[in-house]
N, CA, C and O of each residue as an XYZ file, in Angstrom:
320
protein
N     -36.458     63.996    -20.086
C     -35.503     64.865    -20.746
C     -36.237     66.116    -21.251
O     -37.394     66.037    -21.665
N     -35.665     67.081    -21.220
C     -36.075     68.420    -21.523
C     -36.110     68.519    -22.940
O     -35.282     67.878    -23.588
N     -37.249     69.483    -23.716
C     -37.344     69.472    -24.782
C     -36.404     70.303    -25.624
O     -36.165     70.271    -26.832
N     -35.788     71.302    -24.323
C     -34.663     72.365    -25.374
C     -33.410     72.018    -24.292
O     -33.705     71.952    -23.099
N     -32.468     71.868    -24.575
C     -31.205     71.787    -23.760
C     -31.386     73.332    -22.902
O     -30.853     74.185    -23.612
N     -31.864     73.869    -21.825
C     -31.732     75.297    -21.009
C     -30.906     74.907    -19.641
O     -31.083     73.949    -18.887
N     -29.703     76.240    -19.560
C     -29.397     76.202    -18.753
C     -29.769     77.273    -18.585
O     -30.215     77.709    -19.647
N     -29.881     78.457    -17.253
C     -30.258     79.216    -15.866
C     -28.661     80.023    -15.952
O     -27.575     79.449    -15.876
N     -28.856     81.263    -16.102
C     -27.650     81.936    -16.087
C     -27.893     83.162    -14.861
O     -26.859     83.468    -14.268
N     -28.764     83.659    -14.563
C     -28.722     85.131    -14.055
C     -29.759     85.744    -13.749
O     -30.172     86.670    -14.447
N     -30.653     85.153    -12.143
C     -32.275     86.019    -11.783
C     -31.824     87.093    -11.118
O     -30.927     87.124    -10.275
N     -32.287     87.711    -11.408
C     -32.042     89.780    -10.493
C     -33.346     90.267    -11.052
O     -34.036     90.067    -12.052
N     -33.387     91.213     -9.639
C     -33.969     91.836     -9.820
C     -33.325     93.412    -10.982
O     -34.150     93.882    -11.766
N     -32.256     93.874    -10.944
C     -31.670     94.340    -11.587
C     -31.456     94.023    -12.761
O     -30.767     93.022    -12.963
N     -31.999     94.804    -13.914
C     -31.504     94.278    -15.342
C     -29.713     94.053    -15.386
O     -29.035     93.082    -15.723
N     -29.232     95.822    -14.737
C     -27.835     95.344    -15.034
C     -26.862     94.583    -14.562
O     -25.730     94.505    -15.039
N     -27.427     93.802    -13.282
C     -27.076     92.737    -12.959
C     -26.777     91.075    -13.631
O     -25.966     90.152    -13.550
N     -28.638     91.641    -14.638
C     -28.911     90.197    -15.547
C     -27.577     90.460    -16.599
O     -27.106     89.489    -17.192
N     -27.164     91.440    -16.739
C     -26.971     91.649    -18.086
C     -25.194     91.592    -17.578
O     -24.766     90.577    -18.128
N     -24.649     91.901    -17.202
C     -23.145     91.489    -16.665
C     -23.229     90.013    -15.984
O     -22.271     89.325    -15.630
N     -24.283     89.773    -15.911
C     -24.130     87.777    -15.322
C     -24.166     86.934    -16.798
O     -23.584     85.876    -17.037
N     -24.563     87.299    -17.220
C     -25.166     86.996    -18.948
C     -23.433     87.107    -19.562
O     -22.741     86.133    -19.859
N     -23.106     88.232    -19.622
C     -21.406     88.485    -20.549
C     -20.814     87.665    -19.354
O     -20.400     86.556    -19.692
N     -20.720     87.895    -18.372
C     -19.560     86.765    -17.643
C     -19.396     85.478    -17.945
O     -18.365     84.810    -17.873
N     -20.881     85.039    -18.420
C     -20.971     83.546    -18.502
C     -20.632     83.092    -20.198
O     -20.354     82.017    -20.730
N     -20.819     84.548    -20.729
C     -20.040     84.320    -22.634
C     -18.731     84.065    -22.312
O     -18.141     83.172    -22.919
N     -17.951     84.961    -21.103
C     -16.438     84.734    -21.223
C     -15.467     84.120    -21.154
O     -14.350     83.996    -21.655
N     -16.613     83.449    -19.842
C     -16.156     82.105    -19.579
C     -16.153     80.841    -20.138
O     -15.668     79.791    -19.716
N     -17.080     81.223    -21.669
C     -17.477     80.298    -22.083
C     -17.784     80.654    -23.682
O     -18.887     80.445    -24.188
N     -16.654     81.219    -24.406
C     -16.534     81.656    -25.664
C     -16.771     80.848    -26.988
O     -16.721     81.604    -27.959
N     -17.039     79.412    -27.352
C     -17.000     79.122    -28.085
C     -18.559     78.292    -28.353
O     -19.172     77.949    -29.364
N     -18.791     78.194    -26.973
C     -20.412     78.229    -27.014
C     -21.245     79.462    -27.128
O     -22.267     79.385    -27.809
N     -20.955     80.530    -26.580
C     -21.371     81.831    -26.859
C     -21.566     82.178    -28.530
O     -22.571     82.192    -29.240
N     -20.428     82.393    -28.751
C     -20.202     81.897    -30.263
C     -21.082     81.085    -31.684
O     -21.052     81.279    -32.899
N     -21.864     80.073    -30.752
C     -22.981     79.430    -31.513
C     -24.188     79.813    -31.399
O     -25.064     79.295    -32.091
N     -24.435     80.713    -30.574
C     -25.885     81.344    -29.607
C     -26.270     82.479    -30.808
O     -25.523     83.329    -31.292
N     -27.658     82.207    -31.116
C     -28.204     82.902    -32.085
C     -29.249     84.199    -30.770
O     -29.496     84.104    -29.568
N     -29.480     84.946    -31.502
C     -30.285     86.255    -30.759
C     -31.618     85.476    -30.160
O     -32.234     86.161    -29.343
N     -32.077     84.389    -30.376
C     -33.388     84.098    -29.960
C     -33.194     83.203    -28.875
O     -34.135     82.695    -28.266
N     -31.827     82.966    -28.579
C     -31.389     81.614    -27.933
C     -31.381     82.017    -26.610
O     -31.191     81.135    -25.772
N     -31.597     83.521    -26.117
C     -30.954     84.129    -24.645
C     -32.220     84.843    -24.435
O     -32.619     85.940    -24.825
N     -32.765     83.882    -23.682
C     -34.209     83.958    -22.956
C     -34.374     84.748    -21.575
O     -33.766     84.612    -20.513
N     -35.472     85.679    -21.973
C     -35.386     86.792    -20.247
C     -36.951     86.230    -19.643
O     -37.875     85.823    -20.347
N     -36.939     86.314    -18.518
C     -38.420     85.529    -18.458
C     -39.091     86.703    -17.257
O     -38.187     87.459    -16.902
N     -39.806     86.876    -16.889
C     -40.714     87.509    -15.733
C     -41.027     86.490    -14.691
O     -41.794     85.529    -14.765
N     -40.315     86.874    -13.753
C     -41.141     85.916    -12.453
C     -41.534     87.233    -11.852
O     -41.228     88.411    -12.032
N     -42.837     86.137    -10.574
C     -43.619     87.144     -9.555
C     -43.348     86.330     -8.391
O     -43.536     85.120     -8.515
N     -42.889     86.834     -7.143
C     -43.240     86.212     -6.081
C     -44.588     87.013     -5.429
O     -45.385     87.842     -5.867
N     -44.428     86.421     -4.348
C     -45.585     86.791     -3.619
C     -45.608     88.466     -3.005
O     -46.625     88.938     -2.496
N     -44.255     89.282     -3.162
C     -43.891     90.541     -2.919
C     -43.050     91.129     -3.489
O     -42.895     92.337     -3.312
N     -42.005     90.138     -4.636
C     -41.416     90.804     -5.616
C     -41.613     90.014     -7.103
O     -41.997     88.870     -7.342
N     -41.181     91.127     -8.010
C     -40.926     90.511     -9.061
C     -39.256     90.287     -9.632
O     -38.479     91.085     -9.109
N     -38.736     89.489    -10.446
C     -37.770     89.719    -11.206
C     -37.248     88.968    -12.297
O     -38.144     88.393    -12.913
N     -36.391     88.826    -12.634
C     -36.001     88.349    -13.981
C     -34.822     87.321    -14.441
O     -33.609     87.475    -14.293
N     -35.425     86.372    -14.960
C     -34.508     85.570    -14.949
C     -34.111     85.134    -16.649
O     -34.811     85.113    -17.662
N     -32.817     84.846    -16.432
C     -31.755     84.677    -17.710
C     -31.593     83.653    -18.155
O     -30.622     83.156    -17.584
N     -32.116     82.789    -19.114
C     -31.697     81.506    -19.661
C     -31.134     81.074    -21.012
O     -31.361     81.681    -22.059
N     -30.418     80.032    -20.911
C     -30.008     79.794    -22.175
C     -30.345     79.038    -23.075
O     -30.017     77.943    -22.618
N     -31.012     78.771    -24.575
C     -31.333     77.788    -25.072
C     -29.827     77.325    -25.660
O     -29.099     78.234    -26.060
N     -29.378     76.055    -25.719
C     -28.172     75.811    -26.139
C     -28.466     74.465    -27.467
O     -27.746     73.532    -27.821
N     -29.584     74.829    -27.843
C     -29.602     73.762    -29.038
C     -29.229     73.876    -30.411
O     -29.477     73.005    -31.245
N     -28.516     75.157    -30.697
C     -27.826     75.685    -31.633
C     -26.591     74.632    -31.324
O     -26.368     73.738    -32.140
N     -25.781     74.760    -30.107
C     -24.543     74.517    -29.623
C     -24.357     72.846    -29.913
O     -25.224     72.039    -29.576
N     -23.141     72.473    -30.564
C     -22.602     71.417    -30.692
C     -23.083     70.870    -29.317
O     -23.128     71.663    -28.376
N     -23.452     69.547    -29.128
C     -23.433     68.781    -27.737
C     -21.837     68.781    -26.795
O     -21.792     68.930    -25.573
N     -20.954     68.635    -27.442
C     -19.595     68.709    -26.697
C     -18.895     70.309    -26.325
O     -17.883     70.683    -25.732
N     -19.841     70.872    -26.904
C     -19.385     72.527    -26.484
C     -20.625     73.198    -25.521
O     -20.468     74.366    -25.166
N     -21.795     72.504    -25.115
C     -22.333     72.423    -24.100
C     -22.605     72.491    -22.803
O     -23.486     71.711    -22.442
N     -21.948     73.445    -21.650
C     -21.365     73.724    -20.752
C     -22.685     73.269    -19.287
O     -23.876     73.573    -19.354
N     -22.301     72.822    -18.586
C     -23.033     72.107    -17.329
C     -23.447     73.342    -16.925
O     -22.755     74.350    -17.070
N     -24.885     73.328    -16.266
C     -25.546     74.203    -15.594
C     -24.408     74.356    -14.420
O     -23.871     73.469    -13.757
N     -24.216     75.813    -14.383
C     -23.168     76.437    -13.209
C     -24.030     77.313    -11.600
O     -25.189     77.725    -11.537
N     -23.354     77.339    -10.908
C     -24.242     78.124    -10.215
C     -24.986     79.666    -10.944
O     -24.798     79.603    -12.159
N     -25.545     80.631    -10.668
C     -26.142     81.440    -10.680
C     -25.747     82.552    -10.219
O     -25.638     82.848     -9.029
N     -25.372     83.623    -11.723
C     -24.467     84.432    -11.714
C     -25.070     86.105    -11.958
O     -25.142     86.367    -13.159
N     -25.454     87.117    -11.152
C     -25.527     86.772     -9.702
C     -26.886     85.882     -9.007
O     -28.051     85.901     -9.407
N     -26.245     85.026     -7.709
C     -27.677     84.340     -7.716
C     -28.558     85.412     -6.889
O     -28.091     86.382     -6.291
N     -30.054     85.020     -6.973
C     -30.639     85.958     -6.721
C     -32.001     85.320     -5.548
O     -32.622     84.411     -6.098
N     -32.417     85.572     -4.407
C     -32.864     84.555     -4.425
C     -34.118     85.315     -3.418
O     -34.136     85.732     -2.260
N     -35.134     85.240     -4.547
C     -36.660     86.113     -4.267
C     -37.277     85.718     -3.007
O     -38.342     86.226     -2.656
């Protein structure tokens, strides 16, 4: 078991990609959004072997367990 409840919202290479995959997934999902503190919405740096980019995660351990939303596909997915 994982030490922080993370789900995977949004790798692009495009920030404003990360960043409209990120609000789509609040909208869809308002009352968990809602519990998400500023430290909870994790941007990370990946490298491949010829690109780099960025990926969007969520810590959801603020979030009630029943308002907890299943890892969804990958919004937009991105795939280095």
């Amino acid at each position: 078991m994982p030490a922080k409840p993370l789900i995977e919202i949004a790798p692009r290479q495009e920030e404003s990609g990360r960043a409209r995959g990120l609000e789509r997934w609040k909208a869809r999902h308002p009352q968990t959004a809602a519990h998400l503190e500023a430290a909870d919405v994790l941007v990370d740096a990946m490298r491949g072997r010829s690109s780099t980019w960025t990926r969007v995660r969520v810590n959801l351990e603020h979030v009630p367990e029943a308002l907890r939303p299943a890892q969804e596909p990958l919004d937009p997915d991105y795939d280095p």
